[in-house]
TIVO-2410 file (N, C-alpha, C; in nm, 3 decimals):
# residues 117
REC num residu      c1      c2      c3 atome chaine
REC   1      X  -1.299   1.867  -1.478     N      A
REC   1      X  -1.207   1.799  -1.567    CA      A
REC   1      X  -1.260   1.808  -1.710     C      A
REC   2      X  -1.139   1.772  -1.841     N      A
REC   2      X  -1.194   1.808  -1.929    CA      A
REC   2      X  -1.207   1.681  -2.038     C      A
REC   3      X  -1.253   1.641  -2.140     N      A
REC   3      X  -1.214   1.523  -2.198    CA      A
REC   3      X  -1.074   1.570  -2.232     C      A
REC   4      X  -0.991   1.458  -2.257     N      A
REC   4      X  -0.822   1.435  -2.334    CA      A
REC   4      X  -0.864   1.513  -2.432     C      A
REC   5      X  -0.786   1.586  -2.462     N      A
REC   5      X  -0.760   1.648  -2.595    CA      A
REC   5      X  -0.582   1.630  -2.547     C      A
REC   6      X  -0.513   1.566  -2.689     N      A
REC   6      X  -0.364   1.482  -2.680    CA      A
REC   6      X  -0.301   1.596  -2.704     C      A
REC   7      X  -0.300   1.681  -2.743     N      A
REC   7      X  -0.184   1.778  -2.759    CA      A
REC   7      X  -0.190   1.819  -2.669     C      A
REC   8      X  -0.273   1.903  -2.594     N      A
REC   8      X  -0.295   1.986  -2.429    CA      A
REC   8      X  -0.200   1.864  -2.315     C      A
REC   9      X  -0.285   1.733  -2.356     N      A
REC   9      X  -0.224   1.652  -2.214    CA      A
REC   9      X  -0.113   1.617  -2.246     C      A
REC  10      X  -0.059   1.598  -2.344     N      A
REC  10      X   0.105   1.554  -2.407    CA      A
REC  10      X   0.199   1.683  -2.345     C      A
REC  11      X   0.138   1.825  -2.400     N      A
REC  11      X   0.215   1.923  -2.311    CA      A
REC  11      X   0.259   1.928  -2.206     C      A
REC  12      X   0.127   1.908  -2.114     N      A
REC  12      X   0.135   1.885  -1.956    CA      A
REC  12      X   0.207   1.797  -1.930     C      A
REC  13      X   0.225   1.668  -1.938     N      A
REC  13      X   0.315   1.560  -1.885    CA      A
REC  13      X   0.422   1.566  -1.944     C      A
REC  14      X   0.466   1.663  -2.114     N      A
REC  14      X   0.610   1.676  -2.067    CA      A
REC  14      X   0.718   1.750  -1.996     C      A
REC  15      X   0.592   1.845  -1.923     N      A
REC  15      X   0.601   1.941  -1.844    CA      A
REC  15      X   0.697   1.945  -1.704     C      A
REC  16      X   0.637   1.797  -1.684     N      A
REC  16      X   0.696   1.751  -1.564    CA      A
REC  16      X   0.808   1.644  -1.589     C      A
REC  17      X   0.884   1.599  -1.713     N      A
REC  17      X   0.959   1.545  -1.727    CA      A
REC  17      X   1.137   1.548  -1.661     C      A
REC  18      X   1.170   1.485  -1.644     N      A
REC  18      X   1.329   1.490  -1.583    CA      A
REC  18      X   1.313   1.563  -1.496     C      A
REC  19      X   1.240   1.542  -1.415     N      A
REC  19      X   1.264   1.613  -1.252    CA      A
REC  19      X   1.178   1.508  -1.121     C      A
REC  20      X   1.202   1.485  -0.998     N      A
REC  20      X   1.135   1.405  -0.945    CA      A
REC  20      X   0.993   1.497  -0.920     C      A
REC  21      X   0.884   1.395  -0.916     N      A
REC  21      X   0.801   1.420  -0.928    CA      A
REC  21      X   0.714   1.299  -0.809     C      A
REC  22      X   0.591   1.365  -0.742     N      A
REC  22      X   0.529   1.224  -0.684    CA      A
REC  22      X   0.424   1.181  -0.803     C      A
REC  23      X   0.376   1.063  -0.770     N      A
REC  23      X   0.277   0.995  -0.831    CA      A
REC  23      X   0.222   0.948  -0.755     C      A
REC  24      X   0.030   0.895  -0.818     N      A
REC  24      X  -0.076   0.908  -0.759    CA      A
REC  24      X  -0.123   0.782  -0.893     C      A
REC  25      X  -0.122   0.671  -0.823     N      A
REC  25      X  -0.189   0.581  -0.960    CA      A
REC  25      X  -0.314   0.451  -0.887     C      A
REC  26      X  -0.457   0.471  -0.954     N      A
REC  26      X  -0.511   0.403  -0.893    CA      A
REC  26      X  -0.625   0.345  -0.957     C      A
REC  27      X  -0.632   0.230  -0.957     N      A
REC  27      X  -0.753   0.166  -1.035    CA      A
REC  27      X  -0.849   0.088  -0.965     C      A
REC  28      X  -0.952   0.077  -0.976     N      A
REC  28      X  -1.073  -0.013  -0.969    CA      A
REC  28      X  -1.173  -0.034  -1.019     C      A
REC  29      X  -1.263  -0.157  -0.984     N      A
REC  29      X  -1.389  -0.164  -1.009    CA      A
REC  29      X  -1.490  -0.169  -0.950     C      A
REC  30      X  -1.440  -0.070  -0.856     N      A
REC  30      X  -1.533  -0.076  -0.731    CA      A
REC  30      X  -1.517  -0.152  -0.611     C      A
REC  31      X  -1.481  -0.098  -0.486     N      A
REC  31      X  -1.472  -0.182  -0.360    CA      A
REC  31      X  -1.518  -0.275  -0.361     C      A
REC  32      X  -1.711  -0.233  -0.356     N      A
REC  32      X  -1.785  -0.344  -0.362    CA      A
REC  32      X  -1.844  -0.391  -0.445     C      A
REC  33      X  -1.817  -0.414  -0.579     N      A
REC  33      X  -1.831  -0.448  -0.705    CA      A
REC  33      X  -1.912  -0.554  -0.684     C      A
REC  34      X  -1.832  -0.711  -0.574     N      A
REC  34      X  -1.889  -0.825  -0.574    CA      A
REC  34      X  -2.005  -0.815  -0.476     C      A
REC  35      X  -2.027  -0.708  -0.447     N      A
REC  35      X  -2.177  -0.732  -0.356    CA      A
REC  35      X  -2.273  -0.731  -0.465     C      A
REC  36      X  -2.288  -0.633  -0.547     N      A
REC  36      X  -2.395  -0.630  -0.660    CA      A
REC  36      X  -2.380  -0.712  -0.754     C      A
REC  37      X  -2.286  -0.793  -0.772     N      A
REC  37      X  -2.296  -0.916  -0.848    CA      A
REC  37      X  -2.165  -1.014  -0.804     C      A
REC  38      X  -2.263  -1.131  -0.786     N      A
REC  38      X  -2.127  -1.224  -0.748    CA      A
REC  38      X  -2.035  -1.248  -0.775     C      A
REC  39      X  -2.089  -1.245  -0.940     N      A
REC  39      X  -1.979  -1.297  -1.056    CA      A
REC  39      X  -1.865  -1.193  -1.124     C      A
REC  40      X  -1.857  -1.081  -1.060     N      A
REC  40      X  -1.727  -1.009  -1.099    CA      A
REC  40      X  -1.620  -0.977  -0.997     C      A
REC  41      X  -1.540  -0.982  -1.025     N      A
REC  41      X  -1.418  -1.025  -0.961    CA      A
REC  41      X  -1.369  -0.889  -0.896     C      A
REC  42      X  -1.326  -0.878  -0.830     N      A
REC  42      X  -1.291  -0.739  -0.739    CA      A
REC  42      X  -1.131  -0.714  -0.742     C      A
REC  43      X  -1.046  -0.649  -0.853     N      A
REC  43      X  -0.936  -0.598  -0.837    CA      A
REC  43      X  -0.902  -0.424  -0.846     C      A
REC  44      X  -0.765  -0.431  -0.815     N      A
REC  44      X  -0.726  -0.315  -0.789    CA      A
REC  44      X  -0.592  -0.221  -0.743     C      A
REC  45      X  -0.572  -0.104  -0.740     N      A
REC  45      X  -0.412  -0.109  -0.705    CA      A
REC  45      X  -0.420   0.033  -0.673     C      A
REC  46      X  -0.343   0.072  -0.569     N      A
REC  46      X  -0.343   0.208  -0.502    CA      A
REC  46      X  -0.197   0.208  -0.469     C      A
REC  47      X  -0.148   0.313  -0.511     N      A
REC  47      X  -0.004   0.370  -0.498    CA      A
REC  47      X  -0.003   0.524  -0.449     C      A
REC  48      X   0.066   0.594  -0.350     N      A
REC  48      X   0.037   0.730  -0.375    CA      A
REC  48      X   0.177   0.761  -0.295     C      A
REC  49      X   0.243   0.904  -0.342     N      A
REC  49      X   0.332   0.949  -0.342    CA      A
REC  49      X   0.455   0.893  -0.315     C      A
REC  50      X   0.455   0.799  -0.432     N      A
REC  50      X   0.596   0.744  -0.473    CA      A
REC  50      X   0.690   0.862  -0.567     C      A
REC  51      X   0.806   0.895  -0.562     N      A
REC  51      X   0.893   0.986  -0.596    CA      A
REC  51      X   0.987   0.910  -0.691     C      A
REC  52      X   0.959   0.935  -0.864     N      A
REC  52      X   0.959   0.923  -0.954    CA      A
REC  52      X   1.070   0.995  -1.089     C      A
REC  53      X   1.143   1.017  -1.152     N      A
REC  53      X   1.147   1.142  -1.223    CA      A
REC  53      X   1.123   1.008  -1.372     C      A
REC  54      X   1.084   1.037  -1.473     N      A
REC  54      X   1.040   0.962  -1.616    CA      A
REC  54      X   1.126   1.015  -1.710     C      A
REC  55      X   1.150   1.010  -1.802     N      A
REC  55      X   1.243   1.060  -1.926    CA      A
REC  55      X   1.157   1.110  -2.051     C      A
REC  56      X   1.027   1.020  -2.056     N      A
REC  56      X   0.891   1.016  -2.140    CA      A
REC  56      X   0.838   1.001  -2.091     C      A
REC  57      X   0.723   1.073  -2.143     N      A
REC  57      X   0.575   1.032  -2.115    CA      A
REC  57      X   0.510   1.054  -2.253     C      A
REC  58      X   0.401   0.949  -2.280     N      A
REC  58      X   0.282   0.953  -2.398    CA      A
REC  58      X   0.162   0.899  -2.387     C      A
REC  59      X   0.136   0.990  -2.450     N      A
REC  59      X  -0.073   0.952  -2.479    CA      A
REC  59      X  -0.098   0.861  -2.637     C      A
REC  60      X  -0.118   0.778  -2.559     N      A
REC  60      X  -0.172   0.721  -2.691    CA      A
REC  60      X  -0.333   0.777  -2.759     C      A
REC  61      X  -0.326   0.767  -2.893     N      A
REC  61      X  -0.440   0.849  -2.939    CA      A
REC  61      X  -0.561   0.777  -2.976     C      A
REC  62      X  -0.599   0.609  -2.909     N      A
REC  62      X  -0.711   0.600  -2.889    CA      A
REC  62      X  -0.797   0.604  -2.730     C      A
REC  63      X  -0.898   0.653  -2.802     N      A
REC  63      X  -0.963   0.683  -2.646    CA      A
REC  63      X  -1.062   0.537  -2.616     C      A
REC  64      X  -1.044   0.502  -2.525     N      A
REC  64      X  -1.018   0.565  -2.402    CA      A
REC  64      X  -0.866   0.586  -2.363     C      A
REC  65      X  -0.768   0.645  -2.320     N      A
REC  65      X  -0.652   0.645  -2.361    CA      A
REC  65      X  -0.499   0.591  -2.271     C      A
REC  66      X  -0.441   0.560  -2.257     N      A
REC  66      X  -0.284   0.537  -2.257    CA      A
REC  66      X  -0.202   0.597  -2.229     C      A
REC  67      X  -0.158   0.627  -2.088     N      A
REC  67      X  -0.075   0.723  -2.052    CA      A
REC  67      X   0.010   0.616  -2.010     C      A
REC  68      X   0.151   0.680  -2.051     N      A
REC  68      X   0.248   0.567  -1.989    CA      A
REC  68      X   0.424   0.688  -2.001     C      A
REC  69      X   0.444   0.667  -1.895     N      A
REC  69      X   0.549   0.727  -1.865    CA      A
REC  69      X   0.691   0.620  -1.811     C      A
REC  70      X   0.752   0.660  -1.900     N      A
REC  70      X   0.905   0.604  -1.907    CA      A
REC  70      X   1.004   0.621  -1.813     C      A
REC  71      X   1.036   0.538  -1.736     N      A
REC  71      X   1.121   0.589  -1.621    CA      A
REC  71      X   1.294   0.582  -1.661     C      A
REC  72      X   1.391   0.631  -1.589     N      A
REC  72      X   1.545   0.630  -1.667    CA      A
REC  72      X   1.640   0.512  -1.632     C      A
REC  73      X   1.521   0.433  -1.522     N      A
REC  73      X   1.605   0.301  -1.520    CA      A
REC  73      X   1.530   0.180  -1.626     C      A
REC  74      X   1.461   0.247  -1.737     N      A
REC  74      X   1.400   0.137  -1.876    CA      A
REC  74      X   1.239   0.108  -1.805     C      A
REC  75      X   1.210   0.106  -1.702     N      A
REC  75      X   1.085   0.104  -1.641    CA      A
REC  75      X   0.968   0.137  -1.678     C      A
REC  76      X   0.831   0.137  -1.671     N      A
REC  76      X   0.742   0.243  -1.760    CA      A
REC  76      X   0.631   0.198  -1.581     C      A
REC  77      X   0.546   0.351  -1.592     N      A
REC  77      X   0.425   0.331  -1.524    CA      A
REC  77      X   0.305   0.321  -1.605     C      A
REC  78      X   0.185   0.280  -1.640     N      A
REC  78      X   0.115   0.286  -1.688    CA      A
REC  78      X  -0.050   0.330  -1.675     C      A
REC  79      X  -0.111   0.377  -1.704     N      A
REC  79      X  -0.254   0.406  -1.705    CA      A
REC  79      X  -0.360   0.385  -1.808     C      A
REC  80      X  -0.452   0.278  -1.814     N      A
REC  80      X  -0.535   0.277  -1.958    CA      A
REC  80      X  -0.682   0.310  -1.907     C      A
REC  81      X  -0.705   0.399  -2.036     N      A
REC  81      X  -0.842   0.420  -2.008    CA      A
REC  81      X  -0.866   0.571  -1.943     C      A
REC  82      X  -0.791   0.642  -1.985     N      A
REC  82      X  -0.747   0.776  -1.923    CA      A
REC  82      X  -0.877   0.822  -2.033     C      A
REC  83      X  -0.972   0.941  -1.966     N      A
REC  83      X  -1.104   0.968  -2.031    CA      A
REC  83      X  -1.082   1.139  -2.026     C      A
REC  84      X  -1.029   1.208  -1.907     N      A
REC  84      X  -1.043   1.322  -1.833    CA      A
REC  84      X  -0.879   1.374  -1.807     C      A
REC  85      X  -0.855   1.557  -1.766     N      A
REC  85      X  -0.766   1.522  -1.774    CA      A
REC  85      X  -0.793   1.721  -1.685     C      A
REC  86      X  -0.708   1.753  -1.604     N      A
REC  86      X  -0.706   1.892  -1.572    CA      A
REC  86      X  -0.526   1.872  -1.496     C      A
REC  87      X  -0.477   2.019  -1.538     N      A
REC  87      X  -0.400   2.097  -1.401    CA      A
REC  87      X  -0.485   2.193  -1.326     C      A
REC  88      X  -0.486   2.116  -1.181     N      A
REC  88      X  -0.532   2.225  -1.065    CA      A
REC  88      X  -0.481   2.299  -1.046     C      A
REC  89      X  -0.534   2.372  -0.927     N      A
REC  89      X  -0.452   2.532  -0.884    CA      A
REC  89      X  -0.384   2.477  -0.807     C      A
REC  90      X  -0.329   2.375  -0.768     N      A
REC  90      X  -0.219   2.364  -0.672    CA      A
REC  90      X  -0.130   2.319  -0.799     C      A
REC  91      X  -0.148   2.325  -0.940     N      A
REC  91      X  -0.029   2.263  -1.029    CA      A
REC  91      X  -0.022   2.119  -1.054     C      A
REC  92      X  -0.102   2.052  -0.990     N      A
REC  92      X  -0.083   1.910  -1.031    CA      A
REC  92      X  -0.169   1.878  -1.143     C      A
REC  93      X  -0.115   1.744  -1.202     N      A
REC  93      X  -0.169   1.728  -1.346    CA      A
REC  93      X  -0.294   1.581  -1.312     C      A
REC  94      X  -0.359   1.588  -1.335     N      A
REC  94      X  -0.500   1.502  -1.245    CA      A
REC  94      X  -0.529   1.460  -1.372     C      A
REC  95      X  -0.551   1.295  -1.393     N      A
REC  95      X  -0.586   1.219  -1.531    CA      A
REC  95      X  -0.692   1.101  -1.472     C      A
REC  96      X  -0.821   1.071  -1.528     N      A
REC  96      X  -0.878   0.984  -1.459    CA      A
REC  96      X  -0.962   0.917  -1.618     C      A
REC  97      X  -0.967   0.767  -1.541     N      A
REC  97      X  -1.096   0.719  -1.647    CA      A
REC  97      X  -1.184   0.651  -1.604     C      A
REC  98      X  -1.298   0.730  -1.665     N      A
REC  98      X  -1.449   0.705  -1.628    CA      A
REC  98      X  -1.502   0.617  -1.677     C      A
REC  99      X  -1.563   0.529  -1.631     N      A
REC  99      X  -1.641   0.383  -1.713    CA      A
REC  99      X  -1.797   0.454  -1.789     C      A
REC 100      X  -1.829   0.379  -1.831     N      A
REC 100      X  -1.970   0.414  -1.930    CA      A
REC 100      X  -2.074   0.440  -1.836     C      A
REC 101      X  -2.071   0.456  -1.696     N      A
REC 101      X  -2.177   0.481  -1.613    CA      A
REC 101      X  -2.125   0.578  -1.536     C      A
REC 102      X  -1.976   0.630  -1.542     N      A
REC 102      X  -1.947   0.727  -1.512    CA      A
REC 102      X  -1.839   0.734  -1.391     C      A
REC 103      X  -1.899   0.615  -1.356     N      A
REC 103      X  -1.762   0.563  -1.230    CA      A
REC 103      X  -1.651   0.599  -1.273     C      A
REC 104      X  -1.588   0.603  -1.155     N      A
REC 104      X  -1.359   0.643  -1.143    CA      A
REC 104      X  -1.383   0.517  -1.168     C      A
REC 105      X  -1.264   0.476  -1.304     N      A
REC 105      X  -1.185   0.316  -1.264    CA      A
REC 105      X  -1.046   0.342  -1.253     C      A
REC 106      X  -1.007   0.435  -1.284     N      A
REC 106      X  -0.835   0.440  -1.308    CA      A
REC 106      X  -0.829   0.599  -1.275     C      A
REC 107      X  -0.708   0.644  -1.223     N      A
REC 107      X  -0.633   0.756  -1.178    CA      A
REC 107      X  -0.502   0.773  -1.187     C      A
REC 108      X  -0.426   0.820  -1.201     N      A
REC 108      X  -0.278   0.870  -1.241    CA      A
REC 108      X  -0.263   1.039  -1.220     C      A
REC 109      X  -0.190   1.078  -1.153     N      A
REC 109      X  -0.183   1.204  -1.095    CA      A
REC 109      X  -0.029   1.228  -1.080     C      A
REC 110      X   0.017   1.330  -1.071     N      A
REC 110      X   0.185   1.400  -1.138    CA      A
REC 110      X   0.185   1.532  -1.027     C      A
REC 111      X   0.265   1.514  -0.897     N      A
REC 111      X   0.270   1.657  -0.887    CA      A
REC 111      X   0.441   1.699  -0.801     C      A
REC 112      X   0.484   1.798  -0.859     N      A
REC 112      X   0.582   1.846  -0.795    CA      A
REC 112      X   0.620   1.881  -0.610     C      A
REC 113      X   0.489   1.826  -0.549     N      A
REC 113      X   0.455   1.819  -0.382    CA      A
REC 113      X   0.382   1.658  -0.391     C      A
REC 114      X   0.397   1.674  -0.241     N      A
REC 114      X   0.307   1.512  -0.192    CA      A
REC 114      X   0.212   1.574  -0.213     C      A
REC 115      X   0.093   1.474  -0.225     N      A
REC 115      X  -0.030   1.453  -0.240    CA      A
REC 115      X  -0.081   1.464  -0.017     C      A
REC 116      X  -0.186   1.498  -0.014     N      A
REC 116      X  -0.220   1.494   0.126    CA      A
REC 116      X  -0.281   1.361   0.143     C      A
REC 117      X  -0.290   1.294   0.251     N      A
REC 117      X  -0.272   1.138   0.350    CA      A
REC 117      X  -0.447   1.203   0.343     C      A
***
């Protein structure tokens, strides 16, 4: 993966605009976050191949960054903290953000096929 550079990833996601598309959106702070310390709280959210089509999508241009895609019933999905960003060879558009130690906390993924179970 590469860092965001906003024009490259702005391309890509409007790439996939007005057409259904699945999505892949997922955040944490770690499963077991509260084992290594009591005192932080353990949330999180896993979605995967929900079938989507957006009207917009944008990167906001501070990093860590802001992906948020506009759906055509006024809706928006969101992602903050987007750090990384590639299309694979299967075509999907793969966006993740890395915490300061390097951990996944957030994921958002775009692809014209399901994602595999």
């Amino acid at each position: 993966m590469e860092t965001v550079e906003i024009t490259k990833l702005q391309e890509l996601i409007n790439s996939f605009a007005n057409e259904d598309v699945y999505i892949h959106l997922e955040t944490t702070n770690g499963a077991y976050a509260s084992h290594f310390d009591e005192k932080v709280f353990n949330a999180g959210c896993f979605i995967r191949n929900v079938v989507v089509q957006y009207e917009l999508g944008k990167v906001t241009p501070e990093a860590p960054h802001r992906v948020g895609l506009k759906l055509a019933n006024g809706g928006w999905i969101y992602a903050q903290g987007i750090t990384h960003f590639e299309l694979d060879d299967q075509g999907r558009l793969l966006m993740a953000g890395h915490d300061y130690e390097g951990k996944l906390a957030v994921a958002l993924e775009i692809s014209k096929t399901p994602f595999a179970y």
